[in-house]
C-alpha positions in Angstrom: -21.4 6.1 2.7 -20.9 2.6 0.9 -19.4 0.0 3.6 -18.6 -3.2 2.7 -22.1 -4.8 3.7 -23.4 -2.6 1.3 -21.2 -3.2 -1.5 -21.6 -7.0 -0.9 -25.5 -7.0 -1.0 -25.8 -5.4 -3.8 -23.1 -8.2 -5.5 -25.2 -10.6 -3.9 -22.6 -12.1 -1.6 -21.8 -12.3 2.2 -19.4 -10.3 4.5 -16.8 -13.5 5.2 -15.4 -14.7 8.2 -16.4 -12.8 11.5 -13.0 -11.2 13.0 -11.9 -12.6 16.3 -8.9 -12.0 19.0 -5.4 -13.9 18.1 -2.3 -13.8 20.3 -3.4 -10.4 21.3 -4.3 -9.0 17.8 -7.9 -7.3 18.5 -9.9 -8.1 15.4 -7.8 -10.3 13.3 -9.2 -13.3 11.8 -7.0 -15.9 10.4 -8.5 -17.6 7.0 -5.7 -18.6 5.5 -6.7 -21.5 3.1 -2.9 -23.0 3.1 -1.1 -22.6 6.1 2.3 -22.8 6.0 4.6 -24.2 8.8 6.9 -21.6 10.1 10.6 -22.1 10.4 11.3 -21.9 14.0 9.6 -20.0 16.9 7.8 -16.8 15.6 8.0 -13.7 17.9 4.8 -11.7 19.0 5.0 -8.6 18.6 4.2 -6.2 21.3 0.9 -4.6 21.5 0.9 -1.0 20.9 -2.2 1.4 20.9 -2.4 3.2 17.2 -0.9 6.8 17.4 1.5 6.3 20.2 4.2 7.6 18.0 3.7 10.8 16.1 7.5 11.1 14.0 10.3 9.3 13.3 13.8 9.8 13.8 15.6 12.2 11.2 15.1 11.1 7.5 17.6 10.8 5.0 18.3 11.3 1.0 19.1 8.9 -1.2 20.0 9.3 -4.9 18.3 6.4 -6.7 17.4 6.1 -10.2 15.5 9.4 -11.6 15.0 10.0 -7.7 16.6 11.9 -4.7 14.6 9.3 -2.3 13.3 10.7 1.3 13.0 7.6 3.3 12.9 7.3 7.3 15.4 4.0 8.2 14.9 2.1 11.6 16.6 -0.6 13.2 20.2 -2.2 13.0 21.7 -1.5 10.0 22.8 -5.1 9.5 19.0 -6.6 10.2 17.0 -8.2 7.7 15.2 -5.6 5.3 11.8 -4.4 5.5 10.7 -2.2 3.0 7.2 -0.4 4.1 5.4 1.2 1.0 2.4 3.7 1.7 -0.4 4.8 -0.5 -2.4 7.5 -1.6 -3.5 10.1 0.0 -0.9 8.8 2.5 2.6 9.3 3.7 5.3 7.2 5.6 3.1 8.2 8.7 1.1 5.2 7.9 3.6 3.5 9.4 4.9 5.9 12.0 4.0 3.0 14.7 4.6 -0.2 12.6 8.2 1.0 11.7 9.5 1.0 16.0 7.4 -2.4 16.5 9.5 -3.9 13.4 13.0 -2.5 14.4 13.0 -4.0 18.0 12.3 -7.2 16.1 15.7 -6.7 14.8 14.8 -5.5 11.2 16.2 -2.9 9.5 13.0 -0.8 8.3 13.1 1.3 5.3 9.7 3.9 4.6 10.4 5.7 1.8 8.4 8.4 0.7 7.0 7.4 -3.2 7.2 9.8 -6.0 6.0 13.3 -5.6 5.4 12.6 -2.3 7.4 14.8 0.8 10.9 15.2 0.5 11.2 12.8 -2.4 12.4 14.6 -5.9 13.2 14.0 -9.2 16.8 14.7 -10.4 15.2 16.4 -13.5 13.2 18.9 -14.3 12.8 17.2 -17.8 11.7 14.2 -16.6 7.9 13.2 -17.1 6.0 13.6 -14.4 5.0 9.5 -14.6 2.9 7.4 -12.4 2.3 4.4 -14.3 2.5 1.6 -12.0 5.6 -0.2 -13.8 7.4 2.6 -12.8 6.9 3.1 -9.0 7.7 -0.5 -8.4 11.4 0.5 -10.5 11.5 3.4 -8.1 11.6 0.6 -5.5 14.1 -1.2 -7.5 16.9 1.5 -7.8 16.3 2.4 -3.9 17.1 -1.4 -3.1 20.0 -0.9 -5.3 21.4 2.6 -4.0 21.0 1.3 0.1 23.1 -2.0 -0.8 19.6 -4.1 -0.2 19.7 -7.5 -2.2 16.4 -8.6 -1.1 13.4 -7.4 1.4 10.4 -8.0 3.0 8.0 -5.9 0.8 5.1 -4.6 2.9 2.2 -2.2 1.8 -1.2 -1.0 1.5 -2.9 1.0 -1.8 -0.5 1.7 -4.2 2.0 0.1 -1.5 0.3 -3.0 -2.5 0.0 -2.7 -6.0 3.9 -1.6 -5.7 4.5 -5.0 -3.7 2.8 -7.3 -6.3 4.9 -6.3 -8.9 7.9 -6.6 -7.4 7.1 -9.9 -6.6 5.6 -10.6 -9.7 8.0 -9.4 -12.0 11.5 -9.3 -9.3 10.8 -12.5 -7.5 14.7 -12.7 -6.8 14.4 -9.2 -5.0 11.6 -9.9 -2.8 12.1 -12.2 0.5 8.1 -12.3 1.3 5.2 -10.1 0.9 2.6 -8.6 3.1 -0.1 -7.2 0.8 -3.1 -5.3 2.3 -6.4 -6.0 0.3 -4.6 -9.2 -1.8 -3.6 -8.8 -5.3 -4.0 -5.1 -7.1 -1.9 -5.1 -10.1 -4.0 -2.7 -12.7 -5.6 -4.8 -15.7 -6.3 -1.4 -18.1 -8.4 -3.4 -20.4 -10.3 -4.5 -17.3 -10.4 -0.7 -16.2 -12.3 0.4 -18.8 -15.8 -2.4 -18.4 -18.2 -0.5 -15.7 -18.7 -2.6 -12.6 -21.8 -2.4 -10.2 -23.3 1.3 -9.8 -22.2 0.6 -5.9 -19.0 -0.4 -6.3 -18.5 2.8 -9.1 -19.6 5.3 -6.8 -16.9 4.5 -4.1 -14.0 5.2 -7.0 -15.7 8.9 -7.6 -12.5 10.2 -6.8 -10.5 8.4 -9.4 -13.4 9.7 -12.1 -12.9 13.2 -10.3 -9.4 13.3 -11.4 -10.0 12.7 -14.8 -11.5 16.0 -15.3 -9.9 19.1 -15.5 -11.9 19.7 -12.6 -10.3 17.4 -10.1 -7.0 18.5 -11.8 -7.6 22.0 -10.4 -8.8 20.5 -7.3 -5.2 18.7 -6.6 -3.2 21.4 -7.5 -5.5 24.5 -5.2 -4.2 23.4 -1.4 -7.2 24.1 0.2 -9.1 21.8 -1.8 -7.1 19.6 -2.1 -7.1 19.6 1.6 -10.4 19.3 2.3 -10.3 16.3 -0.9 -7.9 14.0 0.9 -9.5 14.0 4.0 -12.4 13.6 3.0 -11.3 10.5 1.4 -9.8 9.1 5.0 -12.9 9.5 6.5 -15.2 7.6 3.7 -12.5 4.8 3.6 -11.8 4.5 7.2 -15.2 5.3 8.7 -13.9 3.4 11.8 -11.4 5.6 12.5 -10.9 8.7 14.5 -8.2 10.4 13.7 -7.8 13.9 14.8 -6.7 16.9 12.8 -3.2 16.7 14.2 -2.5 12.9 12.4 -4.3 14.2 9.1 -1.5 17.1 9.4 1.7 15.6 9.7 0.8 13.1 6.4 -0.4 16.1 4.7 2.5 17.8 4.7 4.0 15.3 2.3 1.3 16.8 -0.3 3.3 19.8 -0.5 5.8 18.1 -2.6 5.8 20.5 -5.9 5.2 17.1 -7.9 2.4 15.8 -5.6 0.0 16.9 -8.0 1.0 15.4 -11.5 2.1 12.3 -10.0 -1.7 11.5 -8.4 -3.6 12.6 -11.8 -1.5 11.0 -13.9 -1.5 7.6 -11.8 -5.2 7.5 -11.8 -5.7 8.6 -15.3 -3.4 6.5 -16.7 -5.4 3.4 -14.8 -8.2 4.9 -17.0 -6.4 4.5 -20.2 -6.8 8.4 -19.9 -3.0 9.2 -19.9 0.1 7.9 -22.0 2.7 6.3 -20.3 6.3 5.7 -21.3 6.9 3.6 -24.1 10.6 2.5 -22.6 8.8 0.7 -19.9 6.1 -1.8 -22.1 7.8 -4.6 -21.6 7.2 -4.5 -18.0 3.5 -3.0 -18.6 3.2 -6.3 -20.9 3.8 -8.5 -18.4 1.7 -7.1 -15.8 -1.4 -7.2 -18.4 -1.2 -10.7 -18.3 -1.9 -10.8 -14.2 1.0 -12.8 -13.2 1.3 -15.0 -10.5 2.8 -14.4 -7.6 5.5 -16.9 -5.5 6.8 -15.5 -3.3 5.8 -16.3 1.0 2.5 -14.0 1.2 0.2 -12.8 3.4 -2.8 -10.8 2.2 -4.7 -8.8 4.5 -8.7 -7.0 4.0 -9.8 -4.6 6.2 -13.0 -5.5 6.7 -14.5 -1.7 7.2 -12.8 -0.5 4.1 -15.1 0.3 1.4 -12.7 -1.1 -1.5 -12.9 -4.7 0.4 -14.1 -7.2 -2.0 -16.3 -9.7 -1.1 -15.1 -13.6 -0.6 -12.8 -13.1 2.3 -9.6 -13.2 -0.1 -11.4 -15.7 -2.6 -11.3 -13.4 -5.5 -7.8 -13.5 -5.3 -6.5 -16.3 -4.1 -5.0 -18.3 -7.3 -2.8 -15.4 -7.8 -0.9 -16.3 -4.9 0.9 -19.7 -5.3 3.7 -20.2 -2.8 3.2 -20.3 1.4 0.2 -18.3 1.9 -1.7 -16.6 4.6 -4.9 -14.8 4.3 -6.0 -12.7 7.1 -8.8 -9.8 8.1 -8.7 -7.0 10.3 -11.6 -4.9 11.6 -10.1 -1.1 10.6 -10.5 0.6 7.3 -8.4 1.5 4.5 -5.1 2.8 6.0 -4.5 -0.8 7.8 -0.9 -0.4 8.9 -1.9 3.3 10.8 -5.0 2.0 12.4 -4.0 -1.2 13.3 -0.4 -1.5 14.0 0.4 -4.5 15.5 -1.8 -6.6 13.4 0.4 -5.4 10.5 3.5 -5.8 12.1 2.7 -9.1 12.8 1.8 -10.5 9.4 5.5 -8.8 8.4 7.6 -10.8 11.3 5.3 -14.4 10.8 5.7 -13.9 6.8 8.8 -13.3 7.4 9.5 -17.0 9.0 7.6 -18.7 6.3 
């Protein structure tokens, strides 16, 4: 297994700031490099041990765009927006205890399910079967639009993350403040297709996987694929121990009949592997140019994951240029599942940026 020790002696570079206790938030370690005054007193947020919720209330449907969105909604209908966006191979479960913290806040908590994931569908069978990143963060777009939402807290991990940047990159006017687990992961292609460090390679063996017809046949045969995703929560989260009953309930949401074509052609397009849609170049052109983002962030690492870069943020930084935060939290990849509160409380203190 390649932790992030590893993966930073071999770059030649150190671990970062050591993670300490704040305001009840076991292992979370505050290096913000501009910290912003807050408007007003900020709420903590409850403690609450990971995994002490195991479903939400009913979900609902939602026609939006080329989409019949599932999404679970918490909190007062009137509250402030929260949109929570989960990654791959994840489900809204990531934020199964995140979601109740946030809605006794007083927010209004929206977790949809992303595209060819659970009860999400597209209208048409004729419609490609796209992942390009452009086009998950319009996804996120037209479900703003269809739920009345004029502007949100955008909050997410993976390709919630990615998903997050370019909404506030590229929709600045839709995005009240970000919380963006492992910084700034908009896709350069051009920049996808240089090798990096053997070290750093061999934790993306996945992505390579699924460029081969192989790893196509993998995704799409449930019992490998099975056995594929969790293996990937276990290299990426070596910290935490989930039990077969948690991996369930998010697996569920692979059964989607799309789940498939969406995750091969997300990673192979990445690769420069897979077409994308020509309608949607003018965002893709934008994003290629690794925008800056303005918007109130807070950027989170997990310190355990395996895709933590080295610097403690540094690599990133100068993408962010309004109020900024920059924290790190002692769990692996799926921060928001393993460590609830610390998440929730990056989303209510960006929130009174």
């Amino acid at each position: 297994m390649i932790n992030r020790r590893t993966f930073n002696k071999a770059m030649g570079l150190g671990t970062g700031a050591a993670a300490v206790s704040l305001a009840g938030l076991q292992g979370v370690s505050n290096a913000s490099t501009t910290a912003p005054h807050h408007s007003g007193k900020v709420p903590v947020v409850p403690s609450v041990t990971p995994g002490t919720h195991t479903s939400f209330p009913a979900l609902k449907q939602v026609r939006a765009g080329l989409l019949n969105v599932g999404y679970a909604e918490l909190g007062p209908a009137h509250g402030p927006a929260v949109i929570c966006l989960h990654g791959w191979p994840y489900d809204i479960h990531s934020y199964v205890d995140v979601a109740p913290l946030l809605a006794d806040q007083g927010y209004r908590v929206i977790v949809p399910y992303l595209r060819g994931h659970g009860t999400t569908r597209f209208l048409s069978p004729r419609t490609f079967r796209n992942a390009q990143q452009s086009v998950v963060a319009l996804d996120i777009i037209a479900l703003m639009d269809a739920l009345k939402i004029e502007k949100a807290v955008i909050a997410g991990f993976d390709w919630g993350s990615r998903t997050g940047d370019i909404l506030a990159a590229l929709w600045p006017e839709r995005v009240r403040a970000l919380v963006s687990v492992s910084g700034y992961l908009i896709t350069n292609r051009k920049a996808q297709l240089e090798p990096i460090a053997p070290v750093a390679e061999h934790t993306w063996w996945y992505q390579y996987y699924f460029a081969t017809e192989r790893g196509k046949k993998a995704m799409e045969n449930p019992d490998l694929r099975h056995d594929l995703t969790k293996l990937v929560w276990q290299l990426v989260s070596p910290t935490w121990h989930f039990d077969d009953a948690t991996f369930e309930r998010t697996e569920a949401a692979f059964e989607n009949p799309d789940y498939a074509a969406i995750v091969i052609h997300n990673y192979r397009w990445r690769l420069d592997l897979a077409e994308g849609e020509r309608r949607y170049d003018r965002y893709e052109d934008k994003l290629a140019l690794g925008p800056s983002i303005a918007v109130p962030t807070i950027t989170i690492d997990p310190e355990f994951d395996p895709f933590t870069a080295p610097g403690n943020g540094s690599s990133y930084r100068g993408k962010f240029t309004g109020k900024y935060e920059h924290r790190t939290v002692a769990v692996g990849h799926n921060l928001p599942q393993e460590a609830p509160t610390a998440f929730a409380q990056a989303v209510v203190d960006v929130a009174h940026f």
